[in-house]
C-alpha positions as CSV (number, residue, x, y, z in Angstrom):
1,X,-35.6,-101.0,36.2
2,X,-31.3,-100.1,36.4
3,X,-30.4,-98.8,33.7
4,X,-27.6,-100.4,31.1
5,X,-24.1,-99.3,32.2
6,X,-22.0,-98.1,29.9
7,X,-18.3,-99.9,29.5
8,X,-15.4,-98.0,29.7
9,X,-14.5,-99.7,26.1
10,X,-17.4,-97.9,24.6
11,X,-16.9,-94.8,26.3
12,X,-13.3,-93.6,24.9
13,X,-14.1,-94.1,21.2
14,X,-17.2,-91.9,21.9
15,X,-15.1,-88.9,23.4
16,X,-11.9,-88.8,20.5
17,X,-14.8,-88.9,17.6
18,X,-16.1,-85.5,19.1
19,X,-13.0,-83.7,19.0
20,X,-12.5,-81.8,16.0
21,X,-9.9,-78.8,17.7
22,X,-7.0,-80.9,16.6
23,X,-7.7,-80.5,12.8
24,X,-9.3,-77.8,12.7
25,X,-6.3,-75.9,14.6
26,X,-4.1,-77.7,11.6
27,X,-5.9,-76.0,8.5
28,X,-5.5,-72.9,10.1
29,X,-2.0,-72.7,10.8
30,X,-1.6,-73.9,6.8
31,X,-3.8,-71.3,5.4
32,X,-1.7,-68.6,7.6
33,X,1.4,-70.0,6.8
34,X,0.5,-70.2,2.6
35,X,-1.2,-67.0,3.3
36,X,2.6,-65.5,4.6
37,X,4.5,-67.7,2.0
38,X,2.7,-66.8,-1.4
39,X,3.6,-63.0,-1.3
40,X,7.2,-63.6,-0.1
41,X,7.5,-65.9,-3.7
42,X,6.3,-63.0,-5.4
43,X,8.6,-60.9,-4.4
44,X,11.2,-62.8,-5.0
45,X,10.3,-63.7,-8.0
46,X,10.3,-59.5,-8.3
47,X,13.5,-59.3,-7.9
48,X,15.2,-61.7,-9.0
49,X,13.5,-61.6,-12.9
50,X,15.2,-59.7,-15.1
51,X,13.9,-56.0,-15.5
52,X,11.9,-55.7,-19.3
53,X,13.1,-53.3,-21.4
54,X,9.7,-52.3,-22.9
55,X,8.8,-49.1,-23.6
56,X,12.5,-47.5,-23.4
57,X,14.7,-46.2,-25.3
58,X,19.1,-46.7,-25.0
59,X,21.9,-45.9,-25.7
60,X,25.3,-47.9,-26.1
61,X,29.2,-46.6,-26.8
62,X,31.8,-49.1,-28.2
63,X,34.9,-50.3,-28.9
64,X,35.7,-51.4,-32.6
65,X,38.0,-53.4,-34.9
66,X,37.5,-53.8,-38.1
67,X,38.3,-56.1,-40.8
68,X,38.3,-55.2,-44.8
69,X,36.6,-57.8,-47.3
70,X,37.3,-58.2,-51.0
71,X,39.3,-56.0,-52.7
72,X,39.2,-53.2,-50.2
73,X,41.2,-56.4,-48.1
74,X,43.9,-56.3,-50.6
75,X,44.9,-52.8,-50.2
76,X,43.6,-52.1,-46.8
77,X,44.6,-53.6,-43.2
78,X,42.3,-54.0,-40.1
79,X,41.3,-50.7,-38.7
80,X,40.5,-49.4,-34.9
81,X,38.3,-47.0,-33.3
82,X,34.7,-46.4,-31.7
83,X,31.1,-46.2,-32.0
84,X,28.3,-44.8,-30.2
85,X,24.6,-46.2,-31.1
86,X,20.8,-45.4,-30.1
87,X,17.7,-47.8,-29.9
88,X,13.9,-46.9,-29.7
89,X,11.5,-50.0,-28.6
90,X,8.7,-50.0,-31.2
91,X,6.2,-52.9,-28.9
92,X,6.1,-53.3,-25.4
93,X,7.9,-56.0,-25.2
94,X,11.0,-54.8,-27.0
95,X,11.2,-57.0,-29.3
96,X,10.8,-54.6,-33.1
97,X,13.0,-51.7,-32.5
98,X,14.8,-48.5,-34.5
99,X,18.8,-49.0,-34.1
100,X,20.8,-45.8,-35.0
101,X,24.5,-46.0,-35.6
102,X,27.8,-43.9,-35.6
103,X,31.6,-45.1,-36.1
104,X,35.1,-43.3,-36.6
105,X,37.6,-46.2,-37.9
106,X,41.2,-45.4,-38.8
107,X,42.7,-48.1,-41.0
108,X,46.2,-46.5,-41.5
109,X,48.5,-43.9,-39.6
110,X,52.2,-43.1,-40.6
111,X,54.1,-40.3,-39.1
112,X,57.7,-39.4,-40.5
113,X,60.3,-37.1,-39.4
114,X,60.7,-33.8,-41.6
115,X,62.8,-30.6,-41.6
116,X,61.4,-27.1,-41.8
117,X,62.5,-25.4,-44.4
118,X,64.8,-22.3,-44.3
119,X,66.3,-24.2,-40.8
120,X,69.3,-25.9,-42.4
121,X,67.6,-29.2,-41.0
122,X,68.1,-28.1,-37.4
123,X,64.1,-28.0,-36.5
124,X,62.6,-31.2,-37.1
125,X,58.5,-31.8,-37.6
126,X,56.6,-34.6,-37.9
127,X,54.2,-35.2,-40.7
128,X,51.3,-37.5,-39.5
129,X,48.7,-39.1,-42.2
130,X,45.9,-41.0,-41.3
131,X,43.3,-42.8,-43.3
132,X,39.7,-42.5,-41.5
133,X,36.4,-43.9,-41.8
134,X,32.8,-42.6,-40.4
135,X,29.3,-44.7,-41.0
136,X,26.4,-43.2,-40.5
137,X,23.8,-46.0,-40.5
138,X,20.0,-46.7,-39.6
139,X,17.7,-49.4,-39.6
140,X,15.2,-52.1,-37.9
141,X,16.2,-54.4,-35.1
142,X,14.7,-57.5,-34.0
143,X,15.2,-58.5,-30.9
144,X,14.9,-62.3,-29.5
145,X,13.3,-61.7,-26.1
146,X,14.4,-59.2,-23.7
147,X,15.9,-61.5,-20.6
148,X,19.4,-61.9,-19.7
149,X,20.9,-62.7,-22.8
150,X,19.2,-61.7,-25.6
151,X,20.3,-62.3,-29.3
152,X,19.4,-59.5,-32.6
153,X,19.4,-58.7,-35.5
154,X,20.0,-55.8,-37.5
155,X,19.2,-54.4,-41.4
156,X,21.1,-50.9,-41.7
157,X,21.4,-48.3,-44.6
158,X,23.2,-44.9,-45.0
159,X,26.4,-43.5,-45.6
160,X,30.0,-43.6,-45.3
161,X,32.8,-40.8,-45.5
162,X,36.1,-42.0,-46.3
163,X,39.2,-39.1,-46.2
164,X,42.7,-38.9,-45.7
165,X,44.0,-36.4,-43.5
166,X,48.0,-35.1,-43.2
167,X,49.3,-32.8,-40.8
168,X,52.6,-30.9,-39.5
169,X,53.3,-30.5,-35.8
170,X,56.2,-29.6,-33.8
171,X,58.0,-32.6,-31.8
172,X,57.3,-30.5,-29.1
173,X,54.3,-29.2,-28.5
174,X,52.3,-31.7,-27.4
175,X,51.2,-32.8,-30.7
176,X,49.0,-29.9,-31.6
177,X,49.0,-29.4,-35.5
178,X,49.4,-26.0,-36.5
179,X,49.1,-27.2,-40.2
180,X,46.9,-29.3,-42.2
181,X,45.4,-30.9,-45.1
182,X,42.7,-32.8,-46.5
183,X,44.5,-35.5,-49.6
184,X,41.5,-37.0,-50.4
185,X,37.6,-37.2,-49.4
186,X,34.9,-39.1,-50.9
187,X,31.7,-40.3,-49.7
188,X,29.2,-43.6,-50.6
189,X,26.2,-45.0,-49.6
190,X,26.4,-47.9,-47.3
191,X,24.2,-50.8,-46.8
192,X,24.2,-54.0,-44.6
193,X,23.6,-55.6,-41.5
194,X,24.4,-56.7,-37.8
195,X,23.9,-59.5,-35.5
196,X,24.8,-59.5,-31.9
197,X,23.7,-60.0,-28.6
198,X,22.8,-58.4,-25.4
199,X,24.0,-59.8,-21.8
200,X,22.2,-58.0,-18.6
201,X,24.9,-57.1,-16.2
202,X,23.0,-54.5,-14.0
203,X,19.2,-54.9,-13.4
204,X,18.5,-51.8,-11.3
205,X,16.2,-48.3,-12.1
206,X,18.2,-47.8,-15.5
207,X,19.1,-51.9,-16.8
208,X,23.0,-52.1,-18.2
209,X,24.2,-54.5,-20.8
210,X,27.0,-55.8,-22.1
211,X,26.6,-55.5,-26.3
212,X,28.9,-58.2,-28.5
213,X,28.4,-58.6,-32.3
214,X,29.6,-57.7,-35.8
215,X,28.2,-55.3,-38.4
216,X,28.9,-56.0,-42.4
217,X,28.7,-52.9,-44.5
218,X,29.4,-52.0,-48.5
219,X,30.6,-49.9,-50.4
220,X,29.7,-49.8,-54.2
221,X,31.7,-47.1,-55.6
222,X,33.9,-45.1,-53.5
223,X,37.5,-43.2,-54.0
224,X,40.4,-43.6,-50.9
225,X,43.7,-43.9,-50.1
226,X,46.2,-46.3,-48.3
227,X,49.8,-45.9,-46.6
228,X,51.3,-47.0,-49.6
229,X,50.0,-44.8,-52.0
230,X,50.7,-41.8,-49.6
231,X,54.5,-43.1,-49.1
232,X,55.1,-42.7,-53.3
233,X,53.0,-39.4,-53.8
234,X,55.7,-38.2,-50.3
235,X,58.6,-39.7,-52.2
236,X,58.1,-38.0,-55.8
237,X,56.7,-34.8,-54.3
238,X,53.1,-34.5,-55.5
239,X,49.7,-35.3,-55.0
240,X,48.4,-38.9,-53.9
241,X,46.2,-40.9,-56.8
242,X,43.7,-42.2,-54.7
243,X,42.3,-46.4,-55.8
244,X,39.0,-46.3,-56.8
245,X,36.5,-49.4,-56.4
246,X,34.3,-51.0,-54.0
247,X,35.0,-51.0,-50.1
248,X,33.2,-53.6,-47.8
249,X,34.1,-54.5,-44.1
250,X,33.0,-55.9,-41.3
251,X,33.6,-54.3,-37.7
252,X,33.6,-56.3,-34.6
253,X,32.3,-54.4,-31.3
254,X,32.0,-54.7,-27.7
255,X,30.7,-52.2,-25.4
256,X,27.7,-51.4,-23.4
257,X,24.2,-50.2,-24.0
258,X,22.2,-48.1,-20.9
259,X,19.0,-47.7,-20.8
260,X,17.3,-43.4,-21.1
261,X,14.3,-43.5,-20.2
């Protein structure tokens, strides 16, 4: 008996059903190519994420202005000068910390032109005054997250030295005093609070950032001086009388904080 012959029709669909090398040769080259992919994105996510600040400790300097409130406002003006600051990380994430705090503000400096006596006025010195500020403060810091910019908050207590200082130095000696004295000193607690924020400029093996706020402090009860009452005590020859009353302030900062360790 002949056998049935096949058609040519029936013979194609037959040989492309069998051939699974196409597809299979396509799930391969994905899984290799995901395979290559996935630790490339992780890396570059690596990199490019900001480095956490947990478990560190830092250390800032700054550049302040400050600005009197209340009454110390009405026989005050705004005062210059700078601060250095330290912060431990109490979590691993940064976010409860320990904020340590140091400032020197002047908020006055007059210099007038005096003769030395027994000269007949022929050798002139100058007689410098300034009025001079340093905080001492300490406190807890809460941080909101620790990316590239990250906002805080700041309750501070400690103490505050207000003195006026006046010295005698030739006009020539490249204004080294060889005289001085102390016209008033007193010292007060201080109490407050800051808020500012931190902006990540440098994200290498020790992170650098950018630190922008304002710190409010007061004075209950504390003795100091200002220009004006230096000018009279100058002009009738004897000791300043130094206002007495409470002192608050608020200084205005820029500078940068660096990670330690």
């Amino acid at each position: 008996m002949p056998y049935p012959r096949l058609s040519k029709r029936s013979a194609r669909p037959r040989a492309r059903k069998f051939a699974p090398a196409p597809v299979l040769s396509a799930r391969v080259l994905s899984a290799l190519a995901l395979s290559a992919f996935l630790p490339l994105t992780a890396l570059h996510a690596q990199m490019s994420s900001p480095r956490a600040l947990t478990g560190r400790a830092s250390g800032g300097v700054h550049a302040q202005v400050s600005e009197p409130k209340g009454d110390f406002n009405q026989n005050t003006g705004n005062g210059g000068g700078i601060g250095v600051s330290l912060l431990w990380g109490l979590d691993k994430q940064s976010i409860a910390n320990w904020r340590l705090d140091a400032s020197f503000l002047t908020y006055g400096n007059e210099t007038r032109r005096i003769p030395l006596a027994g000269t007949g006025g022929l050798v002139k010195l100058d007689l410098r005054t300034s009025n001079n500020i340093v905080s001492v403060v300490t406190g807890p810091q809460i941080q909101f997250g620790n990316g590239p910019v990250s906002p805080y908050v700041s309750a501070l207590g400690g103490f505050s030295v207000f003195w006026t200082q006046s010295s005698v130095e030739g006009t020539q000696n490249d204004n080294s005093p060889f005289a001085s004295t102390t016209n008033n000193d007193d010292i007060s607690l201080a109490y407050g609070g800051a808020a500012g924020t931190y902006i990540r400029v440098y994200n290498g093996d020790r992170p650098v950032r950018l630190d922008l706020g304002a710190r409010f402090l007061r004075h209950d009860d504390v003795r100091y001086l200002n220009d004006k009452l230096v000018r009279e005590a100058f002009q009738a020859n004897r000791d300043p009388v130094p206002l007495r009353g409470r002192a608050d302030f608020i200084t205005y900062y820029l500078g940068v904080n660096v990670v330690l360790y």
